[in-house]
PyMOL Python script that loads the backbone (N, CA, C, O; Angstrom):
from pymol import cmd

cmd.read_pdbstr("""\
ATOM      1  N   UNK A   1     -15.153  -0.950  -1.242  1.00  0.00           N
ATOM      2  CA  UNK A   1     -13.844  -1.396  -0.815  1.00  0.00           C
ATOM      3  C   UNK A   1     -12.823  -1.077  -1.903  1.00  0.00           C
ATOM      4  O   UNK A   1     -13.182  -1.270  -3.065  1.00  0.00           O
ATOM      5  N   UNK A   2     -11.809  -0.694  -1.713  1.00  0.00           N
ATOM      6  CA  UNK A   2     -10.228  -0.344  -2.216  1.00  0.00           C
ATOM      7  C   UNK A   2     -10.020  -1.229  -2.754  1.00  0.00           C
ATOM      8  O   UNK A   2      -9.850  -2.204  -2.022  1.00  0.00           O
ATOM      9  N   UNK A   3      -9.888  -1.517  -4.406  1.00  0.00           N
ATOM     10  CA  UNK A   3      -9.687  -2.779  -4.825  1.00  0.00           C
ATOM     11  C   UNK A   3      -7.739  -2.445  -5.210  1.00  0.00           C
ATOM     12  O   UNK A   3      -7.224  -1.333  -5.316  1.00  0.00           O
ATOM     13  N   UNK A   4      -7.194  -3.499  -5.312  1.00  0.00           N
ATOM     14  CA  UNK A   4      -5.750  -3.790  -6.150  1.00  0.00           C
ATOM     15  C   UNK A   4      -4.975  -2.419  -6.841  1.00  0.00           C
ATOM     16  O   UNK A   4      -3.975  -1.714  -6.702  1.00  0.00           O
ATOM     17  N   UNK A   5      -6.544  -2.626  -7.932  1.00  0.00           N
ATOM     18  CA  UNK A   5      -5.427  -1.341  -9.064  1.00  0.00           C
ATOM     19  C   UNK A   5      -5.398   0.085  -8.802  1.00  0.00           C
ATOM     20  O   UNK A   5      -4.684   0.977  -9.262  1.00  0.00           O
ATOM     21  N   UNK A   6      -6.473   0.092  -7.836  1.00  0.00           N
ATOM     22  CA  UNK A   6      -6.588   1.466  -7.362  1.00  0.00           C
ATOM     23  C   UNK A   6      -5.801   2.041  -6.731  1.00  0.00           C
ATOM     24  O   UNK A   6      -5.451   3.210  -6.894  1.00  0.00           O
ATOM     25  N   UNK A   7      -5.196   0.813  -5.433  1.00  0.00           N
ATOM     26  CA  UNK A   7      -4.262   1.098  -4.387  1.00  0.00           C
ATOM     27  C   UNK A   7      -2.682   1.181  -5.733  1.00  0.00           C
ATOM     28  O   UNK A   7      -1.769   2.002  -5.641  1.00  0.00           O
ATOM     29  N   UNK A   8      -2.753   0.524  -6.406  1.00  0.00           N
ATOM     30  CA  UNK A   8      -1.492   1.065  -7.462  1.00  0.00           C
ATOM     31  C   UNK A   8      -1.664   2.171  -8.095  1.00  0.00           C
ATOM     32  O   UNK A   8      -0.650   2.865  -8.020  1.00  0.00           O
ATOM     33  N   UNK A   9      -2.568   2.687  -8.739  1.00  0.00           N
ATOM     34  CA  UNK A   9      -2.355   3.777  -9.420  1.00  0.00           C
ATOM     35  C   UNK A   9      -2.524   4.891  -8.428  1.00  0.00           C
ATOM     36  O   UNK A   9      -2.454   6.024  -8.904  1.00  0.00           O
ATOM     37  N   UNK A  10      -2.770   4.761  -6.911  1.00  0.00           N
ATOM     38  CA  UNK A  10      -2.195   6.155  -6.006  1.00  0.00           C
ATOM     39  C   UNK A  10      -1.053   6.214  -5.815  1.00  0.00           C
ATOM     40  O   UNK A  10      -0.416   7.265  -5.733  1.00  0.00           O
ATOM     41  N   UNK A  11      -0.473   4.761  -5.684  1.00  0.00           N
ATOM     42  CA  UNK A  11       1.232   5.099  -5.341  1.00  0.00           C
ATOM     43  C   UNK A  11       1.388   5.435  -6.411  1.00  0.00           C
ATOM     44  O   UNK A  11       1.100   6.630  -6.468  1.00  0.00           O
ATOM     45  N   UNK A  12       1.728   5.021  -7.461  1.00  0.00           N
ATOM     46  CA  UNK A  12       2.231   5.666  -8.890  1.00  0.00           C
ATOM     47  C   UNK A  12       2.004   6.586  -8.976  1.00  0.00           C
ATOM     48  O   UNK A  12       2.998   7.000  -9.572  1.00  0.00           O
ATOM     49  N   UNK A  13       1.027   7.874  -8.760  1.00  0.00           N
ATOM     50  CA  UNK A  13       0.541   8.783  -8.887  1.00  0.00           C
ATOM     51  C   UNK A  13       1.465   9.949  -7.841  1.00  0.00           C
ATOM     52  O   UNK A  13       1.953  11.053  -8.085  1.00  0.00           O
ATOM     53  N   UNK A  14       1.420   9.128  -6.642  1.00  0.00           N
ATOM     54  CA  UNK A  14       1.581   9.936  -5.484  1.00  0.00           C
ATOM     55  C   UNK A  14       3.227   9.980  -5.012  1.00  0.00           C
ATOM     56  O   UNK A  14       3.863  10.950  -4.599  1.00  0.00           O
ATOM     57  N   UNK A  15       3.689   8.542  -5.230  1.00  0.00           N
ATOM     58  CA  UNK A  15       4.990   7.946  -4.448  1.00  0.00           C
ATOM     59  C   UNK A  15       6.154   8.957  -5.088  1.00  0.00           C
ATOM     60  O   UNK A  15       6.104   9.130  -6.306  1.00  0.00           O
ATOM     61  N   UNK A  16       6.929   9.458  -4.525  1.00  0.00           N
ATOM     62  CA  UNK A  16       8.254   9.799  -5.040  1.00  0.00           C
ATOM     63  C   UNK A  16       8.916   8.967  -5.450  1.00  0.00           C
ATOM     64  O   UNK A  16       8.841   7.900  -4.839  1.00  0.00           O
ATOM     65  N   UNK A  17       9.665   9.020  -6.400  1.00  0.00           N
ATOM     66  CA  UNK A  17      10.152   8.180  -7.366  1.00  0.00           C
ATOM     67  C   UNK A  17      11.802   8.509  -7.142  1.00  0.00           C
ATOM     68  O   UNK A  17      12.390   9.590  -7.157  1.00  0.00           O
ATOM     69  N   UNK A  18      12.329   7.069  -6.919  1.00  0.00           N
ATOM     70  CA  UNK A  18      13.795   7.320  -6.426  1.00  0.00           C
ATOM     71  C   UNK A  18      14.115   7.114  -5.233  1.00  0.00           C
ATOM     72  O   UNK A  18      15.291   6.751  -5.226  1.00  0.00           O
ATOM     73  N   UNK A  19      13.691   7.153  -4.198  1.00  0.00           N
ATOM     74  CA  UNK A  19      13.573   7.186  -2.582  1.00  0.00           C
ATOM     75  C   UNK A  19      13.082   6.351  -2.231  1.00  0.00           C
ATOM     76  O   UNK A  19      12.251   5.685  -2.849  1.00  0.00           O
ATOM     77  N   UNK A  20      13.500   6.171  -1.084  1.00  0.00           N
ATOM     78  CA  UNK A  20      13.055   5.335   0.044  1.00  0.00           C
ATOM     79  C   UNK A  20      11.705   6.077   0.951  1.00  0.00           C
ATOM     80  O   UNK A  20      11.721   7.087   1.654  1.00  0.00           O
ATOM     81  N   UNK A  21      10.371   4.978   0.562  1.00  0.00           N
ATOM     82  CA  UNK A  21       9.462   5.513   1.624  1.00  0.00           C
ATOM     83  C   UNK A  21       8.548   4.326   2.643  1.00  0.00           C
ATOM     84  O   UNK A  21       7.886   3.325   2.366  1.00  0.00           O
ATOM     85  N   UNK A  22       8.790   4.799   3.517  1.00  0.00           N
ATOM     86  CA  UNK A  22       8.609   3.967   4.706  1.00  0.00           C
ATOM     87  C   UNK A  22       6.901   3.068   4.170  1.00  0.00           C
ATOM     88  O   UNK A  22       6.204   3.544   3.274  1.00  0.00           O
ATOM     89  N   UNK A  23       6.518   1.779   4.926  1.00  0.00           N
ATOM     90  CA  UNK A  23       5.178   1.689   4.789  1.00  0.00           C
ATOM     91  C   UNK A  23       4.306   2.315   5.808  1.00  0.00           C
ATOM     92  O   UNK A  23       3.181   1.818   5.758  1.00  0.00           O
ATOM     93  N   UNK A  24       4.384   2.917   6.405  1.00  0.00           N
ATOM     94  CA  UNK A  24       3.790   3.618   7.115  1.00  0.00           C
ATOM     95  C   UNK A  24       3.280   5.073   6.011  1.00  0.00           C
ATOM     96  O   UNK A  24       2.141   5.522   5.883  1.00  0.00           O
ATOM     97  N   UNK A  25       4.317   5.463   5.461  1.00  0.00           N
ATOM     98  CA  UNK A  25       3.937   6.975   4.559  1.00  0.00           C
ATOM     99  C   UNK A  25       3.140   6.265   3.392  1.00  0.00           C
ATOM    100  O   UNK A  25       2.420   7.057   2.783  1.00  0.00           O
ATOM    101  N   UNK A  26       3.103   5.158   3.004  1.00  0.00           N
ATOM    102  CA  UNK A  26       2.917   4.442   1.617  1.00  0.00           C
ATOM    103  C   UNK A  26       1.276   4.137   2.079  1.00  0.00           C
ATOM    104  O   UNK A  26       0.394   4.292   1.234  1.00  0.00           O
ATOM    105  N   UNK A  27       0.864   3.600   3.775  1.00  0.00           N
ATOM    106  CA  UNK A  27      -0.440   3.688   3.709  1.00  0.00           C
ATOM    107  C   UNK A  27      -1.226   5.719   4.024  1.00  0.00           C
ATOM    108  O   UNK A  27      -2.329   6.205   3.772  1.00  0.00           O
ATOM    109  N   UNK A  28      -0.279   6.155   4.491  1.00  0.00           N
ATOM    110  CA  UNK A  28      -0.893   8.059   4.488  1.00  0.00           C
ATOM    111  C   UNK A  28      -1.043   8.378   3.279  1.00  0.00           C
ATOM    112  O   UNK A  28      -2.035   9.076   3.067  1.00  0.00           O
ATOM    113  N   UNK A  29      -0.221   8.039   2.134  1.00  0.00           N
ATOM    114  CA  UNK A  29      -0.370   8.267   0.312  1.00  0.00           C
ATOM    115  C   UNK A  29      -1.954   7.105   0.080  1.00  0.00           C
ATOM    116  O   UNK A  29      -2.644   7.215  -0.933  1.00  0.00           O
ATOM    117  N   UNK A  30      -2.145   6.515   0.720  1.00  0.00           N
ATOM    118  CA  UNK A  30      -3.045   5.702   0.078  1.00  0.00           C
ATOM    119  C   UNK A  30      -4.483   6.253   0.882  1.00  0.00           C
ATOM    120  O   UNK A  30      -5.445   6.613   0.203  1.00  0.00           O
ATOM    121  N   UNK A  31      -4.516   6.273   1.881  1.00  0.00           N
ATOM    122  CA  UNK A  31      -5.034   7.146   2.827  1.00  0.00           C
ATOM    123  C   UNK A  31      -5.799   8.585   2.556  1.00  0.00           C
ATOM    124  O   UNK A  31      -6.987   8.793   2.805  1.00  0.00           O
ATOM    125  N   UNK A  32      -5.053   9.347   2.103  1.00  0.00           N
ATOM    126  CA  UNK A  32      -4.905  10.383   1.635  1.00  0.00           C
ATOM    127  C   UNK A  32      -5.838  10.870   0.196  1.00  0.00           C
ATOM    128  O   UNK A  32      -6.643  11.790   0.051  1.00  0.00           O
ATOM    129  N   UNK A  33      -5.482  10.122  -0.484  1.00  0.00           N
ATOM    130  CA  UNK A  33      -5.665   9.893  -1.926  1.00  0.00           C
ATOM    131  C   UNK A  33      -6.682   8.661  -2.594  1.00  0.00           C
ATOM    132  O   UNK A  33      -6.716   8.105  -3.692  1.00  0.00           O
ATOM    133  N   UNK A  34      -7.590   8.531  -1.167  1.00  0.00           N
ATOM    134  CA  UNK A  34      -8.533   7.746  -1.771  1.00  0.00           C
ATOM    135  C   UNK A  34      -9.938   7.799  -0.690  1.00  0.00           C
ATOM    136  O   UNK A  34     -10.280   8.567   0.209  1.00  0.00           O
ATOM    137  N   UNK A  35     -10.488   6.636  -1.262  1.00  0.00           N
ATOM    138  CA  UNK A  35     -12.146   6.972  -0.395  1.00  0.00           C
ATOM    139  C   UNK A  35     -12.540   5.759   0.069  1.00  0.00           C
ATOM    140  O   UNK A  35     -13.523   5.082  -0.234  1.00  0.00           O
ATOM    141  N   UNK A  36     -11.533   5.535   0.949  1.00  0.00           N
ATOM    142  CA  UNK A  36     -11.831   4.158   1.961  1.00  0.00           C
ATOM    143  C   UNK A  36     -13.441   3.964   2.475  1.00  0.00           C
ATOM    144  O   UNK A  36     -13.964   4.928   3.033  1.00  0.00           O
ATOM    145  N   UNK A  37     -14.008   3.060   2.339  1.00  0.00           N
ATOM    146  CA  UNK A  37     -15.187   3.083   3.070  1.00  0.00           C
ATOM    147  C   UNK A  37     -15.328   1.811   4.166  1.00  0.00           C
ATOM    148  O   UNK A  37     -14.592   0.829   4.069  1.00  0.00           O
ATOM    149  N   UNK A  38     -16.153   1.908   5.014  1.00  0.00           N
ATOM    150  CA  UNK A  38     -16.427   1.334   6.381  1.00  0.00           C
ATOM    151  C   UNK A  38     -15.940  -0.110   5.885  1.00  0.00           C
ATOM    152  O   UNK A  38     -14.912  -0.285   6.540  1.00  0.00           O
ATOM    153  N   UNK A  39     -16.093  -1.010   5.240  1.00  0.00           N
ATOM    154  CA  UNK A  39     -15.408  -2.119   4.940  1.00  0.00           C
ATOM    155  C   UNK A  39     -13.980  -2.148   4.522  1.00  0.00           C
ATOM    156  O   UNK A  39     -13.438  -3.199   4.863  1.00  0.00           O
ATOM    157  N   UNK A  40     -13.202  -1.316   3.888  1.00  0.00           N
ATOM    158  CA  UNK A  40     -12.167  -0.982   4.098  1.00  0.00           C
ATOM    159  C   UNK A  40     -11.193  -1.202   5.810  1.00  0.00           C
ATOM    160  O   UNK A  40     -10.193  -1.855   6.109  1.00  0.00           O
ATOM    161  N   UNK A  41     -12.195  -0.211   6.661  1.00  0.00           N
ATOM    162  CA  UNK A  41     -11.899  -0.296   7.898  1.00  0.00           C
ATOM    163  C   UNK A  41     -12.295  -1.443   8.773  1.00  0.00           C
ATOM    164  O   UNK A  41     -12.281  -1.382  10.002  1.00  0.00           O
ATOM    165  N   UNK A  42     -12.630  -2.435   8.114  1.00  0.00           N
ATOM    166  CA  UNK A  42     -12.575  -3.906   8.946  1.00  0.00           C
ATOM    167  C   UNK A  42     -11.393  -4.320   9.537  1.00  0.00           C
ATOM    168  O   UNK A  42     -10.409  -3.726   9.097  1.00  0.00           O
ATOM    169  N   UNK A  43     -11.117  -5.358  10.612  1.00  0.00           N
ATOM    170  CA  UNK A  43     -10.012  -6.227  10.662  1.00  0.00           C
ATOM    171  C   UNK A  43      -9.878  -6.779   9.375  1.00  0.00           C
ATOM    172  O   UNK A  43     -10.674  -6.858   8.440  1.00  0.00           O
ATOM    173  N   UNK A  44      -8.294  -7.278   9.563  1.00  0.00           N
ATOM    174  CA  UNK A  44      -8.311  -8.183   8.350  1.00  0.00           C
ATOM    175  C   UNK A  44      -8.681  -9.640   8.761  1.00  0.00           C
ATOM    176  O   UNK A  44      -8.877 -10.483   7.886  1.00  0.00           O
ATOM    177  N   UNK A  45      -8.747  -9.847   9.660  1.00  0.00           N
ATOM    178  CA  UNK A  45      -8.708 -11.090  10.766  1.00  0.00           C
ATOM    179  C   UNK A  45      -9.449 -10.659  11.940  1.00  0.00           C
ATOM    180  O   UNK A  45      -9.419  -9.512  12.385  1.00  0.00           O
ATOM    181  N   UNK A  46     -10.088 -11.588  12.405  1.00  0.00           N
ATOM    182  CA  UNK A  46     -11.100 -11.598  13.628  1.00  0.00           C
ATOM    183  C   UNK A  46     -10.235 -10.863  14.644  1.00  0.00           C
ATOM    184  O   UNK A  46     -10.494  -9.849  15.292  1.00  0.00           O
ATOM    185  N   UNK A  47      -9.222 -11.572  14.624  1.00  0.00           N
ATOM    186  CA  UNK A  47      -8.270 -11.503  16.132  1.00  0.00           C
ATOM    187  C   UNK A  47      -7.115 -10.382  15.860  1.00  0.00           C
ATOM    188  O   UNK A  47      -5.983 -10.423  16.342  1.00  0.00           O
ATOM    189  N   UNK A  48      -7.638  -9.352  14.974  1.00  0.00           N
ATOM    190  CA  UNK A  48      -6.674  -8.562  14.022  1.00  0.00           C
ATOM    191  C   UNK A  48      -7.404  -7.158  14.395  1.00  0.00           C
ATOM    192  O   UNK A  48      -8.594  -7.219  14.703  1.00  0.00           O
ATOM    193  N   UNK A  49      -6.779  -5.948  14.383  1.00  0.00           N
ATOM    194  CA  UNK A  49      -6.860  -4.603  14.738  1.00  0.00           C
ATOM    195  C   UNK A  49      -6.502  -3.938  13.667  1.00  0.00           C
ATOM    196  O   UNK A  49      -6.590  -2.711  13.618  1.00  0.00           O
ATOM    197  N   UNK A  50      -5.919  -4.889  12.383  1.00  0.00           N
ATOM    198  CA  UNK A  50      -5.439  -3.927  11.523  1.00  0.00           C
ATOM    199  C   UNK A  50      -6.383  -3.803  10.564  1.00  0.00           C
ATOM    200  O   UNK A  50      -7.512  -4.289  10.637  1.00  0.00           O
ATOM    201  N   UNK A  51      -6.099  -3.382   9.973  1.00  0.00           N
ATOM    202  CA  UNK A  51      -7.676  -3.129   8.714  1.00  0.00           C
ATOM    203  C   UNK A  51      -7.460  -3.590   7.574  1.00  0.00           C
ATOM    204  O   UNK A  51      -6.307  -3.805   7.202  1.00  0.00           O
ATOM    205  N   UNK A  52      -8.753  -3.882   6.634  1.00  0.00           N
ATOM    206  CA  UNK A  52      -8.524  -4.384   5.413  1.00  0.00           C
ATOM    207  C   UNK A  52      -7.649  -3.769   4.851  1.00  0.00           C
ATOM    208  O   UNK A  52      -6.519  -4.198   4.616  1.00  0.00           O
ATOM    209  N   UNK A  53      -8.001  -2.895   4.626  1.00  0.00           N
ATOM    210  CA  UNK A  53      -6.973  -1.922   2.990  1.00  0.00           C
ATOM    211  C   UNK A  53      -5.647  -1.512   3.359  1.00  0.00           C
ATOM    212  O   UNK A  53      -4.999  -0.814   2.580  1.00  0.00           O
ATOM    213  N   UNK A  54      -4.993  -2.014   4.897  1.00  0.00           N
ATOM    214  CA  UNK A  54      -3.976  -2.040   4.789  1.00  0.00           C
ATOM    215  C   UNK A  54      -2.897  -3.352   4.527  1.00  0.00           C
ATOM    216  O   UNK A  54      -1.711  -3.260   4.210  1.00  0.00           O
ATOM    217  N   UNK A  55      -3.755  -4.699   4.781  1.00  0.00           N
ATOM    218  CA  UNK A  55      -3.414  -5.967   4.058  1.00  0.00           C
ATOM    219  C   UNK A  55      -3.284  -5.510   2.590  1.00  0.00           C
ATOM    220  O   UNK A  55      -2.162  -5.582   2.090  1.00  0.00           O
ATOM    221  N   UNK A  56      -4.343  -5.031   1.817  1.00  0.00           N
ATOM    222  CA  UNK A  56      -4.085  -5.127   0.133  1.00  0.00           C
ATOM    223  C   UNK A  56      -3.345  -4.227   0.022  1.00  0.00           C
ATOM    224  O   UNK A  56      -2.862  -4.263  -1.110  1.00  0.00           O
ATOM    225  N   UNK A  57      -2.717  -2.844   0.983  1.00  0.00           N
ATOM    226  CA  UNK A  57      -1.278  -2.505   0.254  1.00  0.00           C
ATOM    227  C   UNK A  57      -0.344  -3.272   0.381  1.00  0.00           C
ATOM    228  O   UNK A  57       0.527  -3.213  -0.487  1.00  0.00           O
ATOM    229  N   UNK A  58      -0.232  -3.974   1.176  1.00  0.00           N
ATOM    230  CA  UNK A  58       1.358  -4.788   1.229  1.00  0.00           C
ATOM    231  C   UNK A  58       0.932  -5.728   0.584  1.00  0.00           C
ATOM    232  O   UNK A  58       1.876  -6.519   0.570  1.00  0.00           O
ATOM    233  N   UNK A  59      -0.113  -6.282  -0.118  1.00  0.00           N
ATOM    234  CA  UNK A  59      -0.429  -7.301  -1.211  1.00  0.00           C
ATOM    235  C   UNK A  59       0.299  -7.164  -2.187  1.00  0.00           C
ATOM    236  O   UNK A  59       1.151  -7.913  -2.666  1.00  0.00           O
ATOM    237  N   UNK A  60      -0.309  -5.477  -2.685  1.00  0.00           N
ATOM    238  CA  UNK A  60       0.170  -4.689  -3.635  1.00  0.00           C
ATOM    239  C   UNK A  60       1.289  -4.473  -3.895  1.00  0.00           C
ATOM    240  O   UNK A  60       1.656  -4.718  -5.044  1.00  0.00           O
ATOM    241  N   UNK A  61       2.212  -3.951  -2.957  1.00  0.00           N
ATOM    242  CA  UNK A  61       3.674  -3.932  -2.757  1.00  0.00           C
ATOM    243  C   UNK A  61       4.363  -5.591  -3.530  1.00  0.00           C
ATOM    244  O   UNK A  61       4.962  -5.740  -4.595  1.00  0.00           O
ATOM    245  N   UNK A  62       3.973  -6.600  -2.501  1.00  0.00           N
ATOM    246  CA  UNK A  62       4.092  -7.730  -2.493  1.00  0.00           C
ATOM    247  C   UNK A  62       4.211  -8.111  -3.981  1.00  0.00           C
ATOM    248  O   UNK A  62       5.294  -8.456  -4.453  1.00  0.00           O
ATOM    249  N   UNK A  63       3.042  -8.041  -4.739  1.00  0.00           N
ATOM    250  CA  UNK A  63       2.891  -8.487  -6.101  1.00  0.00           C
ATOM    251  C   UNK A  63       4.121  -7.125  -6.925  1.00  0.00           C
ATOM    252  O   UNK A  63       4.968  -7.429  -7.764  1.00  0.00           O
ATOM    253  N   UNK A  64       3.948  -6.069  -6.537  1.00  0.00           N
ATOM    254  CA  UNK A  64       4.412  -5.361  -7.534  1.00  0.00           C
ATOM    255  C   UNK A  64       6.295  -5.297  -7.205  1.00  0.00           C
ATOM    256  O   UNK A  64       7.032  -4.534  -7.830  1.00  0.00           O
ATOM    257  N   UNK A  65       6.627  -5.947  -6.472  1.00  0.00           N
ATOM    258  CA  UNK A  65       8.489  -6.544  -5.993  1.00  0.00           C
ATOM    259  C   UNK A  65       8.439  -7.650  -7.137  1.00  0.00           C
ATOM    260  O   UNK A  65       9.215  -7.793  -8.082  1.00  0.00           O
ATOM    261  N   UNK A  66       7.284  -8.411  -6.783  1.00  0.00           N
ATOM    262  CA  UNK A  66       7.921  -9.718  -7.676  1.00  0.00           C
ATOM    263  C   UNK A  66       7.939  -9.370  -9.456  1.00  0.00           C
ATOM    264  O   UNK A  66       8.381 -10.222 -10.227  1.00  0.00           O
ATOM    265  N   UNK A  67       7.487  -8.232  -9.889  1.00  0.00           N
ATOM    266  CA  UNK A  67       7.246  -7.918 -11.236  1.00  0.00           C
ATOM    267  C   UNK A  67       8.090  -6.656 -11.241  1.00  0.00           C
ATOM    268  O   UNK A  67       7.966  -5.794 -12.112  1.00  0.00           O
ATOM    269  N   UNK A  68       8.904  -6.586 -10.292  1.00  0.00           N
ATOM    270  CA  UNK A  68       9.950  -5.491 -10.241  1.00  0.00           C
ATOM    271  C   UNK A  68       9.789  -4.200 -10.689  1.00  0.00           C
ATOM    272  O   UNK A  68      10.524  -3.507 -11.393  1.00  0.00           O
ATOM    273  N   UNK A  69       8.889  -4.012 -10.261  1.00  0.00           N
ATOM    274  CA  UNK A  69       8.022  -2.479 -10.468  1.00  0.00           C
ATOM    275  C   UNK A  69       8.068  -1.395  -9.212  1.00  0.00           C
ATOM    276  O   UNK A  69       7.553  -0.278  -9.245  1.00  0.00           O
ATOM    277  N   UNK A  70       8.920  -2.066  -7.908  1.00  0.00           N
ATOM    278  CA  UNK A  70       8.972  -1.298  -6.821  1.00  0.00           C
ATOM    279  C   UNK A  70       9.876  -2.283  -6.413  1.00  0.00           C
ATOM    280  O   UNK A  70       9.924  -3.489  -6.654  1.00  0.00           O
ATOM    281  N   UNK A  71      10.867  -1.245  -5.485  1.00  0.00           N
ATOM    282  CA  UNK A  71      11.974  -2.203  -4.825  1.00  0.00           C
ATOM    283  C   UNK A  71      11.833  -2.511  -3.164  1.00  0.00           C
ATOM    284  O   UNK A  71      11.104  -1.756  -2.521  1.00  0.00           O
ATOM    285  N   UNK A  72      12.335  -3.312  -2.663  1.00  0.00           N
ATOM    286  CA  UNK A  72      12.362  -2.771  -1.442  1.00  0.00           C
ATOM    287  C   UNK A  72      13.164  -3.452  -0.804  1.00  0.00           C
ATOM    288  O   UNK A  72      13.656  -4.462  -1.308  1.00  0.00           O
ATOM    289  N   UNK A  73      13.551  -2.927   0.798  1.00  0.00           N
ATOM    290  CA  UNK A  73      14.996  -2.568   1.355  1.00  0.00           C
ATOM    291  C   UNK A  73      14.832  -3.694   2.498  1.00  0.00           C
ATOM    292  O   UNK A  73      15.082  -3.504   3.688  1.00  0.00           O
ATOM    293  N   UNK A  74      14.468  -4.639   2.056  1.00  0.00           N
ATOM    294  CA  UNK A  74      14.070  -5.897   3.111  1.00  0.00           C
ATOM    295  C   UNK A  74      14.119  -5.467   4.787  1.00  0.00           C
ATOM    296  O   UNK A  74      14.337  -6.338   5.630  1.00  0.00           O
ATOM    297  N   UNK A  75      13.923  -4.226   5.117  1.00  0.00           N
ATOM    298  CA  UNK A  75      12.985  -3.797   5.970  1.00  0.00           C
ATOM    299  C   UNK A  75      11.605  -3.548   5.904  1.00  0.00           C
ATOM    300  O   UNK A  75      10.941  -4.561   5.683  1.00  0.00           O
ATOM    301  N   UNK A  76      10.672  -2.004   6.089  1.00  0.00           N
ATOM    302  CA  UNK A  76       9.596  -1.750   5.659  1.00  0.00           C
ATOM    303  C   UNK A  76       9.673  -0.342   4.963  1.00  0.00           C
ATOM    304  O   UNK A  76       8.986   0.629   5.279  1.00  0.00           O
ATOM    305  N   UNK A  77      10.874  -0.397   3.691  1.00  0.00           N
ATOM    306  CA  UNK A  77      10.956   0.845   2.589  1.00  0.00           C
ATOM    307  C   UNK A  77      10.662   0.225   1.587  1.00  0.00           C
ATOM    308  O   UNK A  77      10.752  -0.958   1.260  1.00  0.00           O
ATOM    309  N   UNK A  78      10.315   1.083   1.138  1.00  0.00           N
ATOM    310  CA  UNK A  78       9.996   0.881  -0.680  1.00  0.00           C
ATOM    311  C   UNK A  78      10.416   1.888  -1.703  1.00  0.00           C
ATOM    312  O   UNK A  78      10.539   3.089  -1.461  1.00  0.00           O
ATOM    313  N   UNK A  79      10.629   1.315  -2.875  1.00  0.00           N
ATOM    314  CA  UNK A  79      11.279   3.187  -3.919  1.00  0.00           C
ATOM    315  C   UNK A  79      10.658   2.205  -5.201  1.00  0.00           C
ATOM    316  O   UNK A  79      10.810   1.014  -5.473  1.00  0.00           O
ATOM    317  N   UNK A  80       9.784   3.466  -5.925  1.00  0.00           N
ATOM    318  CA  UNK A  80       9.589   3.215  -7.271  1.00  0.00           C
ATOM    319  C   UNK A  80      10.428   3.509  -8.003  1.00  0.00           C
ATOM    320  O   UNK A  80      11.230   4.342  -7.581  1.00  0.00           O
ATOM    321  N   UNK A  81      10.599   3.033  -9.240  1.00  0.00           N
ATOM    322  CA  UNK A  81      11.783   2.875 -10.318  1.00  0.00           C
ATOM    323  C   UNK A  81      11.600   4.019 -11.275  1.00  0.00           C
ATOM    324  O   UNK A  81      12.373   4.160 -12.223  1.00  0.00           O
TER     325      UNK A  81
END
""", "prot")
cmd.dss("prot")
cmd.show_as("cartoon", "prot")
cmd.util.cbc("prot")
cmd.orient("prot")
């Protein structure tokens, strides 16, 4: 499973810096650039369709706004600094 720092050091790695990028492109960069495995692809919730490792990016996001390390556009954009 996709832990925390991993899902950070792809955006950092990957994210354009300066811009606005949707969360939708922010899970294809994470997607992309890593090696999700079958637990990854769980619900996050019984009654849920979405998958684990896309809860811990917006964790990620989540934690990394409040330490002002990524901004975002109180829609679903984000821009690294």
């Amino acid at each position: 499973m996709i832990h925390a720092q991993e899902i950070w050091e792809i955006i950092q790695r990957n994210m354009p810096r300066g811009q606005w990028v949707s969360l939708q492109d922010i899970y294809r960069i994470v997607q992309e650039n890593s090696n999700l495995d079958a637990e990854d692809f769980e619900p996050e919730f019984r009654t849920s369709h979405v998958p684990k490792w896309h809860r811990n990016v917006r964790n990620v996001l989540q934690h990394r706004k409040m330490t002002d390390e990524i901004r975002w556009n109180g829609a679903a954009d984000y821009s690294l600094f």
